[in-house]
N, C-alpha and C positions, 0 to 999 in steps of 0.2 A: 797885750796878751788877750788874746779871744775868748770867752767862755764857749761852751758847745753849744747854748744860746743861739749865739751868734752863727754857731756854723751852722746849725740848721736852719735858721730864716735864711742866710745868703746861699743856701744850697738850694740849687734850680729842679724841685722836686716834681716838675711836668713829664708826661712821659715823651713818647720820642715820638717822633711824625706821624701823623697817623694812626697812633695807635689809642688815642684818647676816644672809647669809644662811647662815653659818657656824652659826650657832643651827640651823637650819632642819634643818643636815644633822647633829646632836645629836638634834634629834626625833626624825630619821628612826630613826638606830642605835638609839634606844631602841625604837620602833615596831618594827624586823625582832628586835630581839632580845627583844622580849615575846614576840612570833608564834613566834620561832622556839623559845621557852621554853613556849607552848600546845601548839604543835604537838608537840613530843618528850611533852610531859606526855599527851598524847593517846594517845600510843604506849604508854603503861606499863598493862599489862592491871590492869582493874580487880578487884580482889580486900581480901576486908575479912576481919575476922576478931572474935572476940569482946574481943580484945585490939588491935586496930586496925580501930574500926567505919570512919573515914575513910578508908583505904587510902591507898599510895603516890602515889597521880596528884592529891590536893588542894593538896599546897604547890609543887608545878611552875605547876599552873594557876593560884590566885592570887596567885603570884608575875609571871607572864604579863600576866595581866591589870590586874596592879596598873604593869608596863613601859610597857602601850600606853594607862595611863590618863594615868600622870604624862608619857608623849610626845605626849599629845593635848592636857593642860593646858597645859605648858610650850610646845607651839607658839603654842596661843591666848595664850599671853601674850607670845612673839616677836611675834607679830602686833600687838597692841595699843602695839606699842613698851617692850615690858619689855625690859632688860639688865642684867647683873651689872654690879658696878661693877669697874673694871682694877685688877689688883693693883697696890697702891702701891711695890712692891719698896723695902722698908725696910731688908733686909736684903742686897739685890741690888745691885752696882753694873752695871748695863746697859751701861756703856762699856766694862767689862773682858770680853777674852774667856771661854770656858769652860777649865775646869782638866781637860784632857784625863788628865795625867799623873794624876790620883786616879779619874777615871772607869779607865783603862786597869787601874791596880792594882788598883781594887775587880772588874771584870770576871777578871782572871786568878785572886784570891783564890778567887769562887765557881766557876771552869771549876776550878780545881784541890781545889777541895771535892767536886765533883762527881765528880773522876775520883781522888780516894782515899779514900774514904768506904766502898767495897764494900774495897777491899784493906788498908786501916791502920785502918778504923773509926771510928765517931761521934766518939770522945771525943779519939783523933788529930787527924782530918778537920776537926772543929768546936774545936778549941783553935787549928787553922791559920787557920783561919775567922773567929775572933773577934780573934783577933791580928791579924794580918792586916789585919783591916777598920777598928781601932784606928789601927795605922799608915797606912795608907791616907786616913785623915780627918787625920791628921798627930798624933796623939800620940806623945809621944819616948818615954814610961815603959817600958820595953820588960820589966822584972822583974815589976813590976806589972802589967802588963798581961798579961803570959804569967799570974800567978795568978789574976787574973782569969778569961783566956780559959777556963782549964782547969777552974776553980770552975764558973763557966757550961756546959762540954761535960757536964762529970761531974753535977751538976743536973738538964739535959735530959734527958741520958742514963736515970736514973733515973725521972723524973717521967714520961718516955714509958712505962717498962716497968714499973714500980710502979704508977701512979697511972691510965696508960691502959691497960696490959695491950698496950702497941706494945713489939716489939722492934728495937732500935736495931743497926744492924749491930756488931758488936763487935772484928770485926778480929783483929787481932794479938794483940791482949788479951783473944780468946778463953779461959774458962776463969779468968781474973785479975777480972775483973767481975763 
């Protein structure tokens, strides 16, 4: 015996050839934002050097052109009746609502990453960060996960200023780092 559950997930709710014009307006976004990825690329004065015969304005433009090619294939193939197929949400229960209360914590964690990161520092800032977002997703280990978080700030921390030559703001622990 079926619940109506059931008949709505196996019910093929796409629309019919052609008419999914949701695609349509996918093309289009890629089409302005190729143009508008030539156009800028257009801007960048051309100059070349014996160490850069290609100059700056070649990967803007055929990145551009490669936007408004795949927005002109991908239309002609809405047109012809191509469609993705619907996510099967395997993992999703579509009856239940959304869990606002982990969307809500994980937004406060990064607004508050954001606004002590210049005064407490990376390795502060991103230990709140990583914990935080631990709890957030629901893990209880809260010892563990603090050595964690902190193993990972301290990591970054370095691999940015060691490895790329970025300095990571350092905070309070100016001087200690």
């Amino acid at each position: 015996m079926s619940s109506p559950t059931d008949e709505l997930s196996t019910r093929d709710t796409r629309p019919p050839e052609g008419k999914d014009r949701a695609q349509y307006g996918v093309c289009a976004f890629l089409a302005l934002l190729g143009t508008a990825v030539i156009v800028d690329g257009l801007n960048i004065p051309h100059v070349t050097s014996g160490t850069d015969p290609v100059g700056p304005r070649t990967v803007p433009l055929i990145l551009g052109v490669l936007l408004v090619v795949a927005a002109a294939v991908y239309a002609v193939d809405v047109a012809r009746g191509g469609r993705g197929e619907p996510e099967a949400g395997e993992d999703v229960d579509l009856s239940q609502r959304g869990d606002w209360r982990t969307v809500l914590l994980l937004t406060g964690v990064f607004v508050a990453n954001a606004l002590l990161i210049e005064p407490l520092g990376w390795v502060i800032s991103g230990t709140l960060l990583f914990w935080g977002t631990a709890f957030a997703l629901g893990n209880r280990h809260y010892v563990r996960n603090l050595l964690i978080a902190v193993t990972l700030s301290l990591t970054t921390f370095y691999a940015f200023a060691i490895g790329l030559g970025v300095n990571l703001p350092a905070g309070v622990l100016q001087g200690i780092l």
